[in-house]
N, C-alpha and C positions, 0 to 999 in steps of 0.2 A: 483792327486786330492788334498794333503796337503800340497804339497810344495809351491805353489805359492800363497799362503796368507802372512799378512803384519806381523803374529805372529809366522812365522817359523812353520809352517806346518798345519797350521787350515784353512780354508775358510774365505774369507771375512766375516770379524765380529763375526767370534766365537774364540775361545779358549778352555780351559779343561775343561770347566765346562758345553757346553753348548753342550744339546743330540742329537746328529747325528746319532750314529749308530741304527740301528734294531737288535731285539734277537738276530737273526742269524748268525750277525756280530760280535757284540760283545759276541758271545758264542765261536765263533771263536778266536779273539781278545786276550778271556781271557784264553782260552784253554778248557775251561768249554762246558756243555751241556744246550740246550739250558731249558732244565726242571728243571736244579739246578740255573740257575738264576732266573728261576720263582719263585723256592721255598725260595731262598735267598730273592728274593722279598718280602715276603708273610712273613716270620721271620723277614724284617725291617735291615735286614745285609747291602744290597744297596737297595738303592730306587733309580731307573731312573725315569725321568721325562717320559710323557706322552703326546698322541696325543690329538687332539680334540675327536679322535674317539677312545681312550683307548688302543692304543697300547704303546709299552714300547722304549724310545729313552734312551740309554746310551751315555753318556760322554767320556771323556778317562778318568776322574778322578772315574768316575763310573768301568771302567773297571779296573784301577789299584788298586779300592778297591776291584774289584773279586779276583783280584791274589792275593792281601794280605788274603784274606779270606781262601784261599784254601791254601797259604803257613802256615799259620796257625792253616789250621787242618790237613795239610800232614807232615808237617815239623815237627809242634812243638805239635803234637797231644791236640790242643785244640779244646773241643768241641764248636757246636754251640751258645750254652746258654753266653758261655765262649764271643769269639770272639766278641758275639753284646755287652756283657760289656764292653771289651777293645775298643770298637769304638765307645762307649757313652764317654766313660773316656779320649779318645785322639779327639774327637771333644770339651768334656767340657776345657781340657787344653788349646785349640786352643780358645777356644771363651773366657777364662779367661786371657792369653796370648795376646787377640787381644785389652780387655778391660785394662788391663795394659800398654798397649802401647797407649792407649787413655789417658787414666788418667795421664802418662809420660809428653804426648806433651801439655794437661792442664798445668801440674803443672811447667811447661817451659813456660810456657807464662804468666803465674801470677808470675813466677820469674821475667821476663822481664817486664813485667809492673808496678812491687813493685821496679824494678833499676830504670825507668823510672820516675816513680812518684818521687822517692828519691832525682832524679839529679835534676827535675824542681822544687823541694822544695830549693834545693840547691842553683839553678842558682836566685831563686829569693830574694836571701838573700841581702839586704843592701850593697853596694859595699865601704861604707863609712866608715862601721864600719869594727875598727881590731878584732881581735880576741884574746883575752888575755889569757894567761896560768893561771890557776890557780891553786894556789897553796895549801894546807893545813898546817898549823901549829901549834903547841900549844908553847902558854906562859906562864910562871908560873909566878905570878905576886906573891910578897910577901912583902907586906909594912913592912917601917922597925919600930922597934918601938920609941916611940920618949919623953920617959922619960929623 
């Protein structure tokens, strides 16, 4: 069923983000019951996306946030309270993370256009005129006296 799509194992036109599976599935999937992802639901841990008619479609990125949820309260005994902080705080890294890579490829292109503008300030410079060095000096001038 996932293999012959053009993204290495998704359907024509989807990928990880986009919800395929039903509860049942992805309760399987995730190793989970299909009542603890309701209630995971319900606490904002995962949100799947939704039918016209209110049933619950998961992702694979939805289900690979179920298995981090549960490795995280079996593993590393964190509670629930816990876990939905660390997944406000690594999607806010991610969306500050995505915003500095934006503001990156700005500030690369106002470099590029301030080399740009520089060169055509350059190229239109008088080709008549040289260019003299210029120097600085001091002279000490001291009249002599003339008694």
């Amino acid at each position: 069923m996932f293999g012959s799509g053009p993204q290495g194992g998704f359907p024509h036109g989807a990928d990880e983000d986009t919800p395929v599976f039903v509860i049942s599935v992805a309760a399987q999937l995730s190793g989970l019951h299909a009542q603890t992802l309701r209630s995971y639901d319900r606490l904002g841990l995962v949100s799947p996306g939704r039918t016209s008619g209110g049933g619950r479609r998961y992702s694979m990125r939805d289900i690979a946030m179920l298995r981090e949820v549960q490795r995280l309260s079996q593993e590393d005994g964190v509670n629930l309270a816990g876990i939905k902080r660390i997944i406000e705080l690594e999607n806010r890294v991610d969306a500050l993370r995505s915003r500095m890579a934006e503001l990156t490829e700005e500030l690369s292109a106002a470099y590029a256009a301030a080399e740009q503008a520089a060169a055509a300030v350059h190229a239109s410079y008088r080709k008549d005129l040289v260019p003299v060095r210029q120097r600085s000096a001091l002279v000490v001038w001291k009249p002599r006296d003339r008694r």
